[in-house]
matplotlib code that plots the C-alpha trace (Angstrom):
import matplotlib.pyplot as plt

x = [24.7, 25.8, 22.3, 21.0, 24.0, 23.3, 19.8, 20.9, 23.1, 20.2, 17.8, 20.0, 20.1, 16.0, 15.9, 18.9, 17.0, 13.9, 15.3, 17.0, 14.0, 12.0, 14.9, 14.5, 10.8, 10.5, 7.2, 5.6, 4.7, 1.1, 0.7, -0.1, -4.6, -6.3, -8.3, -12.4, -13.0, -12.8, -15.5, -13.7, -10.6, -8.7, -10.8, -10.2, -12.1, -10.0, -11.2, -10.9, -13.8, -11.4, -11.7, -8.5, -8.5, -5.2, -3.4, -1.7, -3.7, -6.5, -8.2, -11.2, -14.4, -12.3, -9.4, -11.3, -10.8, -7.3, -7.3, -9.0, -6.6, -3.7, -5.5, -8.4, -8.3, -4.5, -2.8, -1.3, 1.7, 0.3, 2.6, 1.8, 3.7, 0.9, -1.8, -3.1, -6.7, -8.5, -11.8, -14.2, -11.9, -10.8, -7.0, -5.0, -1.6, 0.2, -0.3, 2.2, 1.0, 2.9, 6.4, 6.4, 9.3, 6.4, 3.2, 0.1, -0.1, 3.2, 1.8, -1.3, 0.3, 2.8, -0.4, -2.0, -4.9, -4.2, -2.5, -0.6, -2.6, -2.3, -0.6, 1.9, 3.6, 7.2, 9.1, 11.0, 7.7, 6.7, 9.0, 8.8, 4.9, 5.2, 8.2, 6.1, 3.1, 5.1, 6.0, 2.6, 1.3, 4.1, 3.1, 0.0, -1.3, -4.5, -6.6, -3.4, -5.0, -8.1, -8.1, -10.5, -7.4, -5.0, -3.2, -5.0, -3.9, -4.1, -5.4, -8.1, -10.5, -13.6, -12.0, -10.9, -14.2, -15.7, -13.5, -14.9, -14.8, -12.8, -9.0, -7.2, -3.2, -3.5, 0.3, 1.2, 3.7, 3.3, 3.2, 3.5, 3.9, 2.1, 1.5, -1.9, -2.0, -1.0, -1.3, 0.9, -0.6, 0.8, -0.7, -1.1, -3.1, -3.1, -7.0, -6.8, -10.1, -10.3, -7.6, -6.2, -4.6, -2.7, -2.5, -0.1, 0.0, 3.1, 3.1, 4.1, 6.7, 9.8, 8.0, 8.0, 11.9, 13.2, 11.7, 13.6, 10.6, 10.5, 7.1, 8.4, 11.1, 8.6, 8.2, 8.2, 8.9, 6.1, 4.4, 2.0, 0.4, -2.5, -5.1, -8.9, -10.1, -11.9, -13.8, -13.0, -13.1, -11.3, -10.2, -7.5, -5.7, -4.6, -1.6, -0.6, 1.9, 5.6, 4.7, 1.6, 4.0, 6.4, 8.8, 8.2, 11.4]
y = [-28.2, -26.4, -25.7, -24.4, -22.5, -21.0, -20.5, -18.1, -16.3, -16.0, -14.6, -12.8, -9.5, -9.6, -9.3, -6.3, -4.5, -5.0, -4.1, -0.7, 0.1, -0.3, 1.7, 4.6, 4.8, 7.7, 7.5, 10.2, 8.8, 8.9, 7.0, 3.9, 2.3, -0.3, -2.0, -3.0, -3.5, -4.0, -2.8, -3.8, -4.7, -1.4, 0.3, 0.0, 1.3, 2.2, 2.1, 6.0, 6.4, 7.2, 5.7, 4.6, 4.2, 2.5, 3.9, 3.5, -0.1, -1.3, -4.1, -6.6, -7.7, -10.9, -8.8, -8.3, -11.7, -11.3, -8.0, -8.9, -11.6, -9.6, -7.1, -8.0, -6.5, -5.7, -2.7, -0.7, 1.7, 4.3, 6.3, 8.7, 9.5, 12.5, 14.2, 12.5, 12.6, 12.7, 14.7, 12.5, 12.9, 9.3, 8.9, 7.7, 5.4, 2.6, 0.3, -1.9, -4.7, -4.2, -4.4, -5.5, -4.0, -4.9, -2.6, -4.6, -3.4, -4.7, -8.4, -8.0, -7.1, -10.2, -12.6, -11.2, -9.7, -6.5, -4.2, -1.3, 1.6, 4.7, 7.2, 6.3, 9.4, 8.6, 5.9, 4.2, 3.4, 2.5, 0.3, -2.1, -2.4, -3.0, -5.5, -7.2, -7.4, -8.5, -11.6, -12.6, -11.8, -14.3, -17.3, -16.5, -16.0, -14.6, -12.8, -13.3, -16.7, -15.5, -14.8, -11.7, -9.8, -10.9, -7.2, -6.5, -6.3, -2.8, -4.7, -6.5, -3.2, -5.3, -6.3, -2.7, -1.3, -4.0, -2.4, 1.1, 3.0, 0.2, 0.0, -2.0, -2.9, -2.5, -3.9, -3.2, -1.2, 2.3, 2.9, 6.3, 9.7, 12.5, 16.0, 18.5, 21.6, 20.9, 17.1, 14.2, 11.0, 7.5, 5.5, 2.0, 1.7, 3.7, 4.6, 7.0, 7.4, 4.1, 2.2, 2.4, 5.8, 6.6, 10.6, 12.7, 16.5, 18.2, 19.6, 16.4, 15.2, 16.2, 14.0, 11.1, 12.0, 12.2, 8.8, 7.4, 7.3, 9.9, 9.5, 11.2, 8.2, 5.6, 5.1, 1.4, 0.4, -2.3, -1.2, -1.6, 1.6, 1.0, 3.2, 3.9, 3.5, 6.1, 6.4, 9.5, 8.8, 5.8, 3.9, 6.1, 6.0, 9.1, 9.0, 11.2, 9.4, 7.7, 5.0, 4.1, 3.0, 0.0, -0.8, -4.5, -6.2]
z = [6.1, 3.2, 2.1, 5.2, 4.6, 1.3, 2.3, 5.1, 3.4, 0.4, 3.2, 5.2, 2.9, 2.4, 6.6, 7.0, 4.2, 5.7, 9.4, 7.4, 6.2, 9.7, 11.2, 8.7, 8.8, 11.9, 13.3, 15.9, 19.7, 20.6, 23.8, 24.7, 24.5, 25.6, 22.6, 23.6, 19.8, 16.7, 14.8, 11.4, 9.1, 10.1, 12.5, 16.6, 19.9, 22.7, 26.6, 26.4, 23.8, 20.7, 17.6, 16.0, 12.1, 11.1, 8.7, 5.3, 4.4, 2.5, 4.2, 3.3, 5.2, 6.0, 7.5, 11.2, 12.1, 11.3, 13.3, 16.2, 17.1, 16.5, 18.8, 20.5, 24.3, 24.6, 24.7, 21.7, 21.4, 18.7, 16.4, 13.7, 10.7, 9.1, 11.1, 14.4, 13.4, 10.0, 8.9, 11.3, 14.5, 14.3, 15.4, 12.7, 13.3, 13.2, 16.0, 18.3, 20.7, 23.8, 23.3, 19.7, 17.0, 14.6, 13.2, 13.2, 10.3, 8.9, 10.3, 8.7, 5.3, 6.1, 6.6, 3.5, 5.7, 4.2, 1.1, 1.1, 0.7, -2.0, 0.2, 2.9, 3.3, 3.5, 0.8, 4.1, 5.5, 1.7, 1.1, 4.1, 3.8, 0.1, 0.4, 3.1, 0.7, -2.3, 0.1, 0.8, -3.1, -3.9, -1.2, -2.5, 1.4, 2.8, 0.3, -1.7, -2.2, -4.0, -7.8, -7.6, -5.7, -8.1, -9.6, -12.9, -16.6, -17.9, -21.1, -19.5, -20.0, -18.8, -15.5, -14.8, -15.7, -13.3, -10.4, -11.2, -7.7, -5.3, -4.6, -7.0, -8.2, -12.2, -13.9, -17.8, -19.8, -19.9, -24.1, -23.7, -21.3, -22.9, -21.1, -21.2, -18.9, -15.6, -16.0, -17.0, -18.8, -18.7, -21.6, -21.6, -24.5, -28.0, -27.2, -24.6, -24.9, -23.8, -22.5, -19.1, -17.9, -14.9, -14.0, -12.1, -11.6, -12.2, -9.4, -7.7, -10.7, -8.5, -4.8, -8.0, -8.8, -4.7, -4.7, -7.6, -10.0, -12.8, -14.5, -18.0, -18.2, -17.2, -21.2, -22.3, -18.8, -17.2, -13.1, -11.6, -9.8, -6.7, -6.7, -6.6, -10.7, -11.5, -15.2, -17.0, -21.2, -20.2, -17.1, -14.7, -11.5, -10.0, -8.6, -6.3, -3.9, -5.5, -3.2, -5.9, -8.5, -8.3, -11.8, -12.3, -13.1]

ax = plt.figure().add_subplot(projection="3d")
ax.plot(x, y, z, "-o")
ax.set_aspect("equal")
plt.show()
């Protein structure tokens, strides 16, 4: 008795943060489809003809199974939290079976079927995805389960440069913040010319700030930043989005 006690009151915080969270994340309406298909991880056909591309998650070839059962011929409540459409006319949203509280893509990220993508948009909606993809990382669930997913060492240089052009989570200290032009640089290596680099324009330093992450203080503090890696004189991630950079405790 007292340890199902203690238990609830240990998870008890982790589900009214995660509820705030949901609560504060305000997504548009978008109507209500009827799914024929799902042609892959992230990427629906509705009875209407429209494409729906779901948004703010990176998925894997693995991840349609996972979708299509989540899915597969029911109807979805859509709701948008950036532009209804992206450059190919695809709809982009988050998706609710029926009368579901949840996103599918908050139950994928739950089942490890999924990660949390680069840009999100708002640090609410951030914060619940990533807090529901931490959990699965942790239980070690769905592609969670598989090494080659694992979140990279900035030191490992060999593993990084294998990732060259995919999405990947990269974790070290930052060594240093230097700034060039319109550019800041987070170091994790003493060879810039060579070691891993995250970027982030100026431009978007005070977005980083709102969100409680100033990059020139990020000094000597470990994260880990999600991104596409990109090969400039060394390995870099461009971030762009607060949402991209988590401080490891």
């Amino acid at each position: 008795m007292a340890l199902s006690m203690a238990l609830s009151m240990a998870i008890l915080p982790a589900l009214l943060c995660r509820v705030a969270a949901e609560e504060s994340c305000k997504l548009t309406e978008m109507g209500v489809g009827r799914v024929v298909s799902v042609r892959d991880g992230r990427t629906l056909l509705l009875a209407d003809g429209r494409e729906l591309r779901l948004s703010a998650i990176e998925v894997t070839d693995e991840s349609r199974n996972a979708l299509q059962s989540l899915v597969g011929g029911r109807d979805v409540r859509l709701k948008r939290l950036g532009p209804e459409q992206d450059r190919y006319g695809r709809l982009v949203a988050f998706a609710y079976v029926d009368d579901s509280q949840q996103s599918v893509q908050q139950a994928m990220l739950e089942r490890g079927q999924a990660r949390v993508s680069a840009r999100i948009g708002d640090k609410s909606c951030a914060d619940a995805m990533l807090s529901a993809e931490r959990a699965a990382r942790a239980a070690r669930l769905g592609l969670w389960a598989d090494p080659n997913f694992a979140p990279l060492k900035s030191e490992n240089l060999n593993q990084i440069a294998d990732a060259r052009g995919q999405f990947a989570l990269v974790e070290g200290k930052v060594l240093s913040v230097r700034e060039s032009g319109a550019t800041m640089y987070l170091n994790f290596g003493r060879r810039w010319t060579r070691d891993f680099t995250v970027t982030i324009l100026k431009r978007h330093r005070r977005d980083f700030i709102t969100a409680g992450v100033d990059p020139k203080r990020l000094e000597g503090h470990p994260i880990r930043v999600r991104g596409w890696i990109e090969q400039h004189s060394g390995p870099v991630i461009e971030a762009a989005a607060p949402e991209q950079i988590e401080l490891i405790e």
